[in-house]
N, C-alpha and C positions, 0 to 999 in steps of 0.2 A: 380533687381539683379538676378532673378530665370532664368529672359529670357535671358538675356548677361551671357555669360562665365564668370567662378569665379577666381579665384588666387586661388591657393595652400593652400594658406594663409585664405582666405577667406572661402574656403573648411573644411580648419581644425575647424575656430570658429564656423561654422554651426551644425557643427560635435560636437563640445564640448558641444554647447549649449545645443544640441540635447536631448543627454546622460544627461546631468544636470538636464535639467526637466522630463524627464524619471524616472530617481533615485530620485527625489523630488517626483513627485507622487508615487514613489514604498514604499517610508519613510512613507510618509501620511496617503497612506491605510494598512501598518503594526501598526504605532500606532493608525490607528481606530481600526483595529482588535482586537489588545490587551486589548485597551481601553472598548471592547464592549465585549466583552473575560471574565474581568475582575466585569466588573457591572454584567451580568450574572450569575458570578457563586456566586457575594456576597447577587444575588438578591434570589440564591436558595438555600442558607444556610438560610437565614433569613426564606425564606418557610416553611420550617422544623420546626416542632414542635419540640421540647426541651425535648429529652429524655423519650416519653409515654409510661407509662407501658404498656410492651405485657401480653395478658393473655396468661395461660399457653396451651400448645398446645399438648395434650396428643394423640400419631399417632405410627402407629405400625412402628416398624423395615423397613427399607427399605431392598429389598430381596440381597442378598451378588450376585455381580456378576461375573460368575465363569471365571477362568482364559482362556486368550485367546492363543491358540495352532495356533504358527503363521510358526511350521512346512513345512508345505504344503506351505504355502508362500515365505519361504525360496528355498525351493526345486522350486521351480517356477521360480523364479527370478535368482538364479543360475543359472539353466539351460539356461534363457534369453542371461544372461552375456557371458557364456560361448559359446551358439552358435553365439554373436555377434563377439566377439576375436577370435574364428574359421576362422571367414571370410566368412561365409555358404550364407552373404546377409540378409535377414528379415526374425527372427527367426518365426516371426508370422503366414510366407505364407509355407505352406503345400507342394502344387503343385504346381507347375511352371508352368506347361503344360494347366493347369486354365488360366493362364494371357494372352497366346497370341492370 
């Protein structure tokens, strides 16, 4: 059938079939996935011990971290914006007279 020319017809059922076990296998390995998805995570609930007392854990302050001044970063990126809407080309290159 592969070596002789098909029908139209005959094209389309090859085609159909194609895609049918395509999406049969695609079915397959979505519910092994889930399936193996699903014994995994009841395999790691089970691991879990059942609520063990913590002891208590007496640790100093962790140090307060001070507020970030994002200022200067502002002004940065502005100026990016700005000289790209200019139209100046890339606000990054200096010299021109470097590139060529």
């Amino acid at each position: 059938m592969i070596q002789d020319s098909m029908t139209l017809g005959q094209a389309g059922i090859v085609s159909l079939a194609s895609m049918t076990v395509v999406f049969c296998v695609l079915l397959v390995l979505f519910v092994a996935v889930t399936i193996f998805g699903k014994v995994a995570s009841s395999r790691k609930a089970k691991a879990q011990p059942a609520a063990a007392p913590k002891a208590a854990v007496t640790s100093a302050a962790a140090p307060a971290v001070p507020a970030q001044d994002d200022r200067d970063l502002f002004c940065v990126l502005a100026a990016a914006v700005a000289a790209y809407e200019e139209g100046s080309g890339n606000p990054m290159v200096r010299n021109r007279g470097d590139l060529d």
